[in-house]
N, C-alpha and C positions, 0 to 999 in steps of 0.2 A: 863487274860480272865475272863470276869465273866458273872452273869446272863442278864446284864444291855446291853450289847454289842448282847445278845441275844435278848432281848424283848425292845422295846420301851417305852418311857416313856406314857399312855394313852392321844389319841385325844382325845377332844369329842368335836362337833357340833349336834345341835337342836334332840338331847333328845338319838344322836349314839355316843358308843366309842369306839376307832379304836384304838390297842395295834397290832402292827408291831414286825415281829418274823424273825429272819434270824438264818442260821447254821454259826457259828460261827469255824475254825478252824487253828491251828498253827503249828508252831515246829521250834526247831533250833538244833544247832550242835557245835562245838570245833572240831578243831582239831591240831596236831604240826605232825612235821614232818622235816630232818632231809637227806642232800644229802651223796653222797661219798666224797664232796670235803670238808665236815664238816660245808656247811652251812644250819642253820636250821628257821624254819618260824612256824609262827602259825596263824590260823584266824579262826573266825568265823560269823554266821549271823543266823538269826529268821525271820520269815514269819509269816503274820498274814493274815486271808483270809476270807469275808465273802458274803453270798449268801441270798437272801431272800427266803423267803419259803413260806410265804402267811400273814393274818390276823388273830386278831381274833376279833368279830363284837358284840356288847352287844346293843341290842335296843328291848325294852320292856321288859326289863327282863331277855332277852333269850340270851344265847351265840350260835352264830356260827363258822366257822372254812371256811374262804376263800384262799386255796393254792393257790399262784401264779404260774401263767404261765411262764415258762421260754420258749420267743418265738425264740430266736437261736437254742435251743436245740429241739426244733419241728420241725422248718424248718429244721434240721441237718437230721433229723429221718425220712422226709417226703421225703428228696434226696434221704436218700439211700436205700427206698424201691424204690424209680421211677427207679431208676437206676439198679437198684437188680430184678425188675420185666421185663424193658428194655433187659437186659442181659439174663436171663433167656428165654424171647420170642424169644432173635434172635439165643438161642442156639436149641430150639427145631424145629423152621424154618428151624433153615440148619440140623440138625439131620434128620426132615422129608424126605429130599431133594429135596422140594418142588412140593412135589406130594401131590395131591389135593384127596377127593373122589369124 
């Protein structure tokens, strides 16, 4: 892993330069291991895993800082309030027991 896997190498188009940033993360493992009947195995594996995170934007000089949206994970958070508000409204309905003032 290194920094390059982190940051993009810079776009530029008409006078913008666009350098692309993601998190970057891994790991792996060994292991052996050994039965009662005396037969024994070993193995292992590595994962390498990466996510964008946003821009960063250089035009006129100036740098900015554009996070991406990760729009699964919005919509994920926007279900489980609906549902969480949902729930909540039909708990206090039947609690009331539908007595009105």
């Amino acid at each position: 892993m290194t920094v390059r896997r982190v940051y993009s190498d810079p776009v530029e188009s008409d006078g913008v330069t666009v350098i692309e940033v993601a998190t970057v993360s891994g790991g792996g493992g060994l292991g052996t291991g050994s039965d009662k009947d005396g037969g024994e195995g070993s193995g292992g594996g590595f994962g390498l895993g990466a996510k964008p995170v946003g821009v960063y934007v250089i035009k006129n000089g100036r740098l900015t800082w554009r996070p991406a949206v990760d729009v699964n994970r919005l919509a994920t958070l926007v279900g489980i309030v609906a549902v969480t508000a949902l729930l909540v409204g039909a708990r206090i309905a039947t609690a009331d027991g539908g007595r009105r003032p």
